[in-house]
SEDREN-404499 format. One record per atom (N, C-alpha, C): x negated, y, z negated; residue in three letters. Coordinates in steps of 0.001 Angstrom, whole numbers, plus 500000, padded with zeros to 6 digits. Atoms other than C-alpha are relative to their C-alpha. Layout:
N
XYZALA/...
***
This chain:
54
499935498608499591UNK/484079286554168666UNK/501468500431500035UNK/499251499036499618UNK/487038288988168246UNK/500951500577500739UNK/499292499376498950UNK/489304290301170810UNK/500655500638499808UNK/499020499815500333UNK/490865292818170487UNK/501139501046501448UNK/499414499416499495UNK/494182294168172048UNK/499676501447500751UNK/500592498434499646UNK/493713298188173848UNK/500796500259499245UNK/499100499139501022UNK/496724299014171485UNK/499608499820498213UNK/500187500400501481UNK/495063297800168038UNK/498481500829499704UNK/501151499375500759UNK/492012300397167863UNK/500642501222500204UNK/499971498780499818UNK/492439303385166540UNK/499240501532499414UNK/501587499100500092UNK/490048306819165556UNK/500699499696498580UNK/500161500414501859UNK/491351305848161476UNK/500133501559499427UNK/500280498786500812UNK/490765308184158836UNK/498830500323500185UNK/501208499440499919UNK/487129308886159730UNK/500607501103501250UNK/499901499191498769UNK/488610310426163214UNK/501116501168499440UNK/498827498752501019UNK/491515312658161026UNK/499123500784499527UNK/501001499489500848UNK/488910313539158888UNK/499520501328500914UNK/500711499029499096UNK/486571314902161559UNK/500546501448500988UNK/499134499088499091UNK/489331316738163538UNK/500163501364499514UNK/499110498724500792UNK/490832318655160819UNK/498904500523499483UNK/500903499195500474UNK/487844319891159517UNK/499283500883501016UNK/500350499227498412UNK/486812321207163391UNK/500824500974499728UNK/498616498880499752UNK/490378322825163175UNK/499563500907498536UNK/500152499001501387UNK/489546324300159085UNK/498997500992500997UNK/501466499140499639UNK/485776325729160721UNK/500523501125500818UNK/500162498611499065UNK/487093327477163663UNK/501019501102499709UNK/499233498850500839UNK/490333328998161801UNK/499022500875499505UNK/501856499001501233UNK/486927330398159235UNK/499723500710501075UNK/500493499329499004UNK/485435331225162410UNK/500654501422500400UNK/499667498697499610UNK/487616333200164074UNK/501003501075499309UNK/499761498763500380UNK/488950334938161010UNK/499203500539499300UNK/501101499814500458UNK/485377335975159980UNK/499817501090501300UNK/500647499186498599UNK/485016336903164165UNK/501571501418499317UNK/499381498978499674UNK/488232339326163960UNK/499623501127498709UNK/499990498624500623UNK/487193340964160516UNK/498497500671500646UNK/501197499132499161UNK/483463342017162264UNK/500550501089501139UNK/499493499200499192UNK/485357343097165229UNK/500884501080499370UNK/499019498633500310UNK/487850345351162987UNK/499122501170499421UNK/500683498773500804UNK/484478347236161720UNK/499176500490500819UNK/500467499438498698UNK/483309348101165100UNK/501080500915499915UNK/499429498685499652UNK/484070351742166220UNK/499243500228501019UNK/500597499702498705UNK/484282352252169501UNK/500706501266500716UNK/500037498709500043UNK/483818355777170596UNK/501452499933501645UNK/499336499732498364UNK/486692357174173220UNK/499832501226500754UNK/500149499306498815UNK/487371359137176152UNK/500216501584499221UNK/499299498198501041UNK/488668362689173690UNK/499109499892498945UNK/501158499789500806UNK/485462361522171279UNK/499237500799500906UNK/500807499263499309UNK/483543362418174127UNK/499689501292500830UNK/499752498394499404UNK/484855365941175247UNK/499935500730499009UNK/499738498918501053UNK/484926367141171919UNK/498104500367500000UNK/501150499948500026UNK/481056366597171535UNK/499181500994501239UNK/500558499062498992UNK/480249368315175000UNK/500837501383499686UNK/499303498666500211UNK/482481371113174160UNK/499178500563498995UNK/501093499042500688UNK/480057371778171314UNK/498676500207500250UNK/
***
């Protein structure tokens, strides 16, 4: 059997792998979330006086 040191394991290239592709997704993510949010129109306070004024 084996033994090994606490300083001789480490997450490798499978654990790089997995990270950076978390970090690619949620970059995607949240520049997918900010273009939705830039095509929201949200009504304001001088939208809404003009409309009662007519």
């Amino acid at each position: 059997m084996t033994v090994l040191a606490a300083g001789d394991v480490s997450p490798g290239l499978l654990g790089f792998t997995v990270v950076a592709l978390i970090g690619v997704a949620l970059y995607l993510l949240i520049k997918s979330m900010n273009k939705q949010m830039s095509k929201i129109k949200v009504p304001h306070a001088a939208d809404k006086d003009d409309t009662k004024a007519e």
